[in-house]
C-alpha positions, -999 to +999 in steps of 0.1 A: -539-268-572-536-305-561-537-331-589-566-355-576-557-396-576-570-414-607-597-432-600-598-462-576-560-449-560-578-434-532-590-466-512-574-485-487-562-511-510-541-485-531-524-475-497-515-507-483-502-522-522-482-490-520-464-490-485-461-526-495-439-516-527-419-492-509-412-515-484-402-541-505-376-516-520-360-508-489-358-545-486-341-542-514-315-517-507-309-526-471-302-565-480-272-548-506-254-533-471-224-540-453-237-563-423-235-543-394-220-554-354-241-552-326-232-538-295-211-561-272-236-558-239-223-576-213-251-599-197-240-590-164-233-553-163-200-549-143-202-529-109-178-501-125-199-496-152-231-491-128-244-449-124-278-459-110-299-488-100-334-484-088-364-510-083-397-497-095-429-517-076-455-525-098-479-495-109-457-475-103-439-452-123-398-444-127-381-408-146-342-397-147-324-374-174-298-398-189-267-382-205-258-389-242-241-417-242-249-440-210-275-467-216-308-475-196-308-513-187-346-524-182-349-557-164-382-580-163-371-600-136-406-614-130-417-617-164-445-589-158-467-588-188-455-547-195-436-520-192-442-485-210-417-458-221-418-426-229-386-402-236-379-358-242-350-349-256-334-328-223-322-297-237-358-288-259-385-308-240-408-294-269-389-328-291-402-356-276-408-395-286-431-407-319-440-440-316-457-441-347-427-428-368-407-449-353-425-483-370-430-464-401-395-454-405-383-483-397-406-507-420-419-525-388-442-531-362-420-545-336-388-524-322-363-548-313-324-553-312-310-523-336-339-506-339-342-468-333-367-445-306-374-414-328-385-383-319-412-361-338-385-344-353-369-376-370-340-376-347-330-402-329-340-402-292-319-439-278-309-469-295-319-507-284-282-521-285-295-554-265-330-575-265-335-608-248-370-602-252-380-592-284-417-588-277-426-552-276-460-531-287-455-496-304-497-496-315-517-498-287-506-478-259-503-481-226-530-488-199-555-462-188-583-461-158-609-476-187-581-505-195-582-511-161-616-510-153-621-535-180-594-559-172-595-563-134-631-548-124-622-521-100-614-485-099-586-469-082-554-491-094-524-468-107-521-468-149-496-457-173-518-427-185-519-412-152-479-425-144-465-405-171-485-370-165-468-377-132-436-384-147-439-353-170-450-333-140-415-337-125-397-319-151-424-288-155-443-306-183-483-317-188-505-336-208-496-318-241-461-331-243-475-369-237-484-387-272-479-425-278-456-447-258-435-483-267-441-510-241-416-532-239-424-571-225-456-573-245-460-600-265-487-593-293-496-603-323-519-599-350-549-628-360-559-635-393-588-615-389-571-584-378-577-588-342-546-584-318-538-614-294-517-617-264-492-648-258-482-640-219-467-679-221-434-660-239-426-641-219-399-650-197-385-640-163-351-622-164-349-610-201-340-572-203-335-545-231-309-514-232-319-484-246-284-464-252-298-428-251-285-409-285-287-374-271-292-360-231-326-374-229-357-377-201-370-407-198-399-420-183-411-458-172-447-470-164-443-507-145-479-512-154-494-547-175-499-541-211-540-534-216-545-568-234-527-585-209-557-608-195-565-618-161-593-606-130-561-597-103-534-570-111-501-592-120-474-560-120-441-574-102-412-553-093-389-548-125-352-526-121-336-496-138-300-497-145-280-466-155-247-479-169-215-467-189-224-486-223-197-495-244-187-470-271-204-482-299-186-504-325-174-495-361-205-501-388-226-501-357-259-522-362-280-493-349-265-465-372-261-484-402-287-512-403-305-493-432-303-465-452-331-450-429-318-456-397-287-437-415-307-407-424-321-405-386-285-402-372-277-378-400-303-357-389-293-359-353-263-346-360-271-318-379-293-304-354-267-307-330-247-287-351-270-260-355 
């Protein structure tokens, strides 16, 4: 039989005080750790390096299975205001991206430079070894016909929603193995009073993020602006794809051993492989 909370340790303000404390531990912990290296990207991606390179218009949508150790190179060239992801692992399509898990594990919000892409099975789906950016959303979502509807008055323009079912539909999948996505080049915040805002003016033209898949992975990319991206006319430029030979990563890598958590994740990953 459950033990009920004492009284008053069931409302919201006993939740966030808590989460608060154990992140504040982590904190803690973390701050007492070797400081990790990060990945020595080169800006410029070297023509030997390069497997693939693809432009995706915008509203459109982009998938490829990327083996274990090669890196996905996303590049905003045109500072559009969005661009969603979505990833399987390869070999058991059942394992798939958790967007959610992936802030909580990691203590924030924002996925950035050494930050992880977990799956629903704690594992770690890719790695962000570079970010000129730094202004991603992992809480609201991507766009959908209503988004669209709202934002640019008019039915009929291509969304993420619809771009990855079509993405998933390529490698035998449907909506059940969809859930929450990551869009990278989306720069919002959180007001005073809760409410989320959007500051477009940061976002800057040529800035680009690698995602150095962790395991053979699917991944899928939705060139579609962010739902609270403002504005009465579509604004989706063309951004590129890059599948590249990434460097092997580096000893006290910042990705594996940036916390004890991210530790944990690859720990997990390769146990599963080992099964």
């Amino acid at each position: 039989m459950s033990v009920p909370h004492p009284v008053g340790e069931e409302t919201p303000e006993f939740y966030r005080r808590r989460y608060f404390e154990l992140k504040a531990q982590a904190d803690r912990a973390n701050a007492e750790r070797p400081a990790p290296n990060a990945s020595e990207n080169p800006a410029v991606i070297p023509a030997d390096r390069v497997i693939l390179e693809e432009t995706i218009p915008g509203f459109w949508y982009w998938t490829q299975r990327i083996a274990r150790g090669h890196s996905l190179r996303i590049i905003n060239d045109y500072a559009t205001p969005g661009v969603s992801v979505f990833l399987w692992n390869a070999l058991d399509t059942s394992e798939r991206y958790n967007a959610p898990d992936s802030v909580k594990v990691q203590w924030t919000a924002r996925l950035g430079l050494g930050k992880l892409m977990l799956s629903d099975m704690g594992r770690v789906l890719a790695s962000i070894t570079a970010d000129t950016c730094g202004l991603h959303d992992s809480i609201a979502g991507g766009s959908t016909p209503e988004s669209n509807l709202r934002n640019y008055g008019r039915e009929g323009l291509r969304n993420t929603r619809d771009n990855f079912l079509l993405a998933a539909g390529k490698h035998g999948l449907g909506p059940r193995d969809l859930a929450s996505c990551t869009t990278f080049f989306a720069p919002v915040s959180v007001e005073g009073d809760g409410r989320f805002a959007w500051n477009g003016e940061m976002l800057k033209q040529g800035d680009y993020v690698d995602l150095r898949a962790e395991m053979d992975v699917i991944v899928a990319l939705s060139n579609c602006p962010h739902p609270f991206s403002p504005g009465r006319a579509p604004v989706a430029r063309p951004i590129r794809a890059v599948l590249w030979q990434s460097p092997l990563a580096p000893d006290n890598d910042l990705c594996r051993h940036a916390s004890e958590e991210a530790e944990r994740a690859f720990q997990n990953t390769a146990w599963m492989e080992r099964r």
